[in-house]
N, C-alpha and C positions, 0 to 999 in steps of 0.2 A: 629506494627510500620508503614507498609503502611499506613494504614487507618488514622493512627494521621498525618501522612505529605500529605495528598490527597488534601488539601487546597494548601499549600505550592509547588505544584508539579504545581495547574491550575495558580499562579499565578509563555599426547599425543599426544591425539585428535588434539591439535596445530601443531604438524607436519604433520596431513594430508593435511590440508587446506592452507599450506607456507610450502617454502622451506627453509632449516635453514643451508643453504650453508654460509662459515665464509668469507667472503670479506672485506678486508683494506676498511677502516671508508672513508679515501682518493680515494679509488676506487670504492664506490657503486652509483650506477646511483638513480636517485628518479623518480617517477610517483608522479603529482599530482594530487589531488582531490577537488572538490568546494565543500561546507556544509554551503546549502541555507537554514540557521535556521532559525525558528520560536520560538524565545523562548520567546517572548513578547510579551501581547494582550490576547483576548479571545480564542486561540487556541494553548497558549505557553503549555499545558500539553503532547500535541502532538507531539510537536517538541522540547521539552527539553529528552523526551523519547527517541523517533526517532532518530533524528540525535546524541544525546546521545551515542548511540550505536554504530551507524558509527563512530563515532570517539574513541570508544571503542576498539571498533576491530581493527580499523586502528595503533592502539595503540599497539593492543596485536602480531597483522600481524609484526610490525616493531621490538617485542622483540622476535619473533620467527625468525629473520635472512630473514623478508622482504620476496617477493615474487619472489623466483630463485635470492636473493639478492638484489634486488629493495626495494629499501626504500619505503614508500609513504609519501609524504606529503598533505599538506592541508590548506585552510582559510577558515574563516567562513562571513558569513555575514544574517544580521539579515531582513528577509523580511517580518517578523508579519503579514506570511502568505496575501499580498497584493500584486495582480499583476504587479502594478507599480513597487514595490518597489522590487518585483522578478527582472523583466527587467533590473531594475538598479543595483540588485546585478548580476544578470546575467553578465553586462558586466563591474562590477567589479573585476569578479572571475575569467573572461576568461583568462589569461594569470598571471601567478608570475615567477617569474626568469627568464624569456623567456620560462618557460616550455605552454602549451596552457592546456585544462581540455579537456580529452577526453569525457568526462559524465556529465551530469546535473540533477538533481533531487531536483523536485519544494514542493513534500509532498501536492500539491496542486494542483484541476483541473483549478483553476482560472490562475493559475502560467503558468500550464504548457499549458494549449492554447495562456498564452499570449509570450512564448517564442519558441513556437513549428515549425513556419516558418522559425527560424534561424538554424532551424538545420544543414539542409543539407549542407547552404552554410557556415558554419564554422566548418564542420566535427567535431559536436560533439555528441555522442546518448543522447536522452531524455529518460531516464529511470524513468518508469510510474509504479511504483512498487502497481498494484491495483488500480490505479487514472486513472483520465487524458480523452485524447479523446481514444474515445471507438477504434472507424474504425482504427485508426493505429492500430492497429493490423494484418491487413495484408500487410504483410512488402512491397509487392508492391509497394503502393503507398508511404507509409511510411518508407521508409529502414534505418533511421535515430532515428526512434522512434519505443520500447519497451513497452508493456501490462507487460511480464513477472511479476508474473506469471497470472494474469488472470485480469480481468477489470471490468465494471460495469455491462456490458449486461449481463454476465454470473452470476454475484452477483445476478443479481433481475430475474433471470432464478430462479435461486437455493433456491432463500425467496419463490418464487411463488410454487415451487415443495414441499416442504416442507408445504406450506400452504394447497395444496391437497394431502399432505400425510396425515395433520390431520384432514380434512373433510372428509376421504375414497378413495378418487381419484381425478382425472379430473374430472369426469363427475359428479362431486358431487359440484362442480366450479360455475359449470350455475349459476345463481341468484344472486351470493352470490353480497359484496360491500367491495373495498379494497379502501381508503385511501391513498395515496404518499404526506407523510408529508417532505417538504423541504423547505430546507434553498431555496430565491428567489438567485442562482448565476448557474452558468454553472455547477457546481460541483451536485447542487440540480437536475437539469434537464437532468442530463446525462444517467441513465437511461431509461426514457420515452419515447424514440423511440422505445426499447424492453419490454418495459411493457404494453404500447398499443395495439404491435400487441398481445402479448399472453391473456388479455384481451378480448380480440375481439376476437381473437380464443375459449377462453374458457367460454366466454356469460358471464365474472365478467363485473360489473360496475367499474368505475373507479375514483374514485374523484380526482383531484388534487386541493391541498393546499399549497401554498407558504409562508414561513415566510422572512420578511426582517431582514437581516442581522446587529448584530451578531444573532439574535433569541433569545434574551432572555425575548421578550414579545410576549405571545402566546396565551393569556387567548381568543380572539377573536376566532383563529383559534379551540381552543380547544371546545370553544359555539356552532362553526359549526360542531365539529365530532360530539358531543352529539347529534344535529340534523339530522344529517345523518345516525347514527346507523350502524357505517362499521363493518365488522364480524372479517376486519383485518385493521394493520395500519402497513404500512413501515414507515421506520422514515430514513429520510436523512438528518442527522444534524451534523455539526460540531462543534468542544468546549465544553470541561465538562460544561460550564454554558447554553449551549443551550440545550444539551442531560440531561442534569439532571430538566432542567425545563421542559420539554416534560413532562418527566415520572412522577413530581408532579401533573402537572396539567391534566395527566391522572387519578391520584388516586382523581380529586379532583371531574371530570366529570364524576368519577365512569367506564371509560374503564378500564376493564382487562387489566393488564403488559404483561399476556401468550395472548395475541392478540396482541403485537407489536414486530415485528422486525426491530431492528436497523442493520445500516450500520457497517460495520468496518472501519469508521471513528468516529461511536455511541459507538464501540464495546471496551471500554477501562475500568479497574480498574478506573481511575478516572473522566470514568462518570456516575458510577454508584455509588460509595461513597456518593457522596453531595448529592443524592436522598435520601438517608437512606432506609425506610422502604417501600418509591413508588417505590424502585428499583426492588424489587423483583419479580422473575418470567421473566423478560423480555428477551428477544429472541435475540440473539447478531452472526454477522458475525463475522468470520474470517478468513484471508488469510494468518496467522501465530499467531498460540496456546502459552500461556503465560507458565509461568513454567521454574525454576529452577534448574533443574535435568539433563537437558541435557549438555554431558559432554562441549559441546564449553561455554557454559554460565557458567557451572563450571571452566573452566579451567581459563576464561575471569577474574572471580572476583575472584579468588585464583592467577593469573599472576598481573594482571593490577590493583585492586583495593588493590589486598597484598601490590603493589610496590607504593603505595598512587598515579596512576595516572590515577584514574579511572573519568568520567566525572559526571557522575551524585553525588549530596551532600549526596540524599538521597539514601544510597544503597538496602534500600528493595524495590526497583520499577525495580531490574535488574530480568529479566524475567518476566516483566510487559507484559503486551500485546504490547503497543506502539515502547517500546525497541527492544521486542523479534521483532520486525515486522522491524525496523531501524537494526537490526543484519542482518535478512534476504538480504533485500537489500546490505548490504556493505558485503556479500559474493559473491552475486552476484556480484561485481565490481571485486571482487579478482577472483574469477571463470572464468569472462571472460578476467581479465589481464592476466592471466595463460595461457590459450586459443590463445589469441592473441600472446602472445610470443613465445610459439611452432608454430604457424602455418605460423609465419612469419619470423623462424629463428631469434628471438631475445630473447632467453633466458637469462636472465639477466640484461636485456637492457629494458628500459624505449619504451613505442611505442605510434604510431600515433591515431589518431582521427580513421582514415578508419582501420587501426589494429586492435581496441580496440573493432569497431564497428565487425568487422567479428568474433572476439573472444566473444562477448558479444551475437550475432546468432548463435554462435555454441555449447552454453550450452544448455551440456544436466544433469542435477541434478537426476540421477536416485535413486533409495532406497540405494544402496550402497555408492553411493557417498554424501550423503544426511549423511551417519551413520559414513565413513571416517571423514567427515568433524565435526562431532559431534551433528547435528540439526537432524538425521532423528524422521518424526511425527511431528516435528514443522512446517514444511512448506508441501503443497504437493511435489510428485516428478513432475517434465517436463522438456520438451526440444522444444525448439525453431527452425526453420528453416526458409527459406528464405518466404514463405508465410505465414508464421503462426509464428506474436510476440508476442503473449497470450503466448502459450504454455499449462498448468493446467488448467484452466479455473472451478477451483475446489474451495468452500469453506467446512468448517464447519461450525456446528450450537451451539451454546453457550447459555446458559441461568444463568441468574445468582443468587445466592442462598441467597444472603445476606453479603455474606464475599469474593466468588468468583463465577470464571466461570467454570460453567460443561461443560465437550463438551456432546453432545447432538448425535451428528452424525460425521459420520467420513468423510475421502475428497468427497463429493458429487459435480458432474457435472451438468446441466442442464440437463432436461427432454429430451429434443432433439436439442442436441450439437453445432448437423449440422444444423439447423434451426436458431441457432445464429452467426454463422459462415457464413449462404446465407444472416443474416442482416447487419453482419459487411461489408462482400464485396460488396454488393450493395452499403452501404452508401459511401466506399471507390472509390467506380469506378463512384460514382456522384460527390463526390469531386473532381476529377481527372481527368475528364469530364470539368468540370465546371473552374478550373485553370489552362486547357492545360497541364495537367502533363502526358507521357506515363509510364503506371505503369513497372516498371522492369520484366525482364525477370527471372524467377526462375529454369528453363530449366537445 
């Protein structure tokens, strides 16, 4: 049933995770929420999934007695994945009922650089769930903006390790020729400050290839891989019609599928469908594993979609990749509204911008609290602190069989951690250099 709606899609446990404390209907306070959707355009698979999900949970959060009895609420607004049209949902979203949105989440790197400067002075976090600018990540400079759990340097750390786990090692690197196939936008080139230096480190060549956006003409670029003869291809493409045109016009230039790895924004049931039979083999991120088995995702469509108020039409894409990945995130909002409300003596009480934000730094997602809440194995474990808003900086590796994703590998970090951690804070303390910012004190 997936597979027949893959067209239609591009165009207990509940008491661990909420409190199910009983409060007069007339007495319960609300937190609001924005859900800066994408459900329309060449990248609505992504954001009908995703934010999907958040509004699932938000769903199921509010039949489980709300968080210490906080209702949440929500609006959505449709930015078809376009920076402008983020900005302007942006500051449609900011304020309903007089309540303000403590969080924002663009699903997008274009989005979220183009709303990233408002942060601080509207005390709200940008929550970068895998996207976004890299360097915030150390909370320093950024104290407003969240990686959790983990960003792109650390993504193309962990494609590249992988890539000399299957040549034998690093030292097996030297000569070889990799390919960074991307969409022409900020999202495309976010990587490529850390994939340079490890390059260069590691005596690979390196080609860069741009496609202009949405990508779904690539036959050029695909004339030049042939010509270049790379040993490997990252692929950083967004939209099932861009990711699944890759991978045809890989079968068509005769590239191997097990030579490319895609992004986890690549990394979806529906952009491997419309490829059919070029799908197979190919190499896929993940920074949240798909699957139905976990008891939150169980409990989610046996609560929410039993009571007919589940979001998505098509219910076999709940523990999609996309979804499972949109559930992720809208725990993390509930994790650190929990957080924020013990730490600021407002249990049961709706909180601030700088509340929400200290409660949102102070998760920490360990294995056990990961298995409370119902997802543990979906996401990795981490924790955040006032220097460091990555946290996990961990994927898997996915390859996909024809009908799904295998995992491949389990939560893998970068070869050397801390060598992405010395890139991020340099680029951080040149931005911050550069715009008179004193980075905070972490002390």
């Amino acid at each position: 049933m997936f597979r027949r709606h893959m067209h239609l899609a591009a165009a207990a446990v509940a008491l661990a995770a909420v409190s199910a404390t009983a409060i007069p209907a007339s007495a319960q306070e609300t937190q609001y929420f924005p859900v800066a959707s994408s459900r329309v355009g060449p990248y609505s698979a992504m954001g009908t999934g995703y934010y999907g999900a958040q509004i699932d949970y938000m769903n199921y959060v509010n039949m489980n007695g709300g968080v210490n009895g906080v209702m949440l609420t929500w609006q959505e607004c449709e930015t078809e994945y376009n920076a402008v049209k983020t900005v302007e949902c942006y500051q449609r979203l900011l304020e309903k009922d007089g309540q303000r949105i403590v969080v924002f989440d663009t699903l997008g790197t274009p989005g979220a650089y183009a709303v990233i400067n408002r942060m601080a002075e509207d005390n709200v976090v940008l929550a970068q769930y895998g996207y976004g600018r890299t360097d915030a990540a150390d909370g320093r400079v950024w104290p407003w903006v969240f990686n959790a759990a983990s960003h792109y340097w650390s993504q193309i750390a962990v494609k590249m390790k992988f890539m000399a786990e299957q040549e034998g090692g690093v030292e097996n690197m030297r000569g070889k020729k990799i390919v960074h196939l991307h969409i022409d936008s900020a999202y495309g080139r976010e990587p490529l400050p850390a994939m340079r230096k490890i390059a260069e480190d590691w005596g690979v060549t390196l080609v860069e290839i741009s496609v202009p956006p949405p990508g779904l003409e690539q036959q050029s670029q695909w004339l030049q891989i042939r010509r270049e003869r790379p040993d490997w291809v990252t692929f950083w493409g967004a939209g099932s019609g861009m990711n699944s045109t890759a991978m045809t016009n890989a079968a068509r230039v005769g590239f191997p599928r097990n030579r490319m790895m895609y992004v986890t924004f690549g990394a979806a049931e529906e952009d491997m469908f419309p490829a059919g039979d070029a799908a197979l083999g190919t190499y896929a991120m993940a920074n949240a594993l798909p699957g139905q088995d976990y008891p939150l995702v169980k409990a989610i469509k046996e609560q929410v979609y039993g009571a007919g108020k589940g979001n998505l039409s098509d219910q076999s894409r709940i523990g999609s990749v996309y979804w499972n990945r949109g559930l992720g995130a809208a725990v993390m909002w509930v994790e650190a509204l929990k957080n924020a409300q013990e730490m600021h003596g407002k249990v049961g009480k709706a909180v601030t911008g700088p509340e929400f934000r200290d409660g949102y730094e102070a998760l920490n997602m360990t294995e056990e609290r990961l298995e409370e809440i119902g997802i543990k194995g979906m996401i990795a474990p981490f924790a955040i602190s006032c220097e460091n808003h990555e946290g996990a900086g961990k994927f898997a590796v996915m390859q996909w069989n024809g009908e799904k994703f295998e995992q491949i590998t389990g939560w893998e970090a970068p070869l050397d951690p801390g060598y992405i951690r010395q890139l991020v804070e340099e680029s951080a303390a040149k931005f911050a250099s550069e715009n008179n910012i004193t980075p905070k004190s972490c002390s």
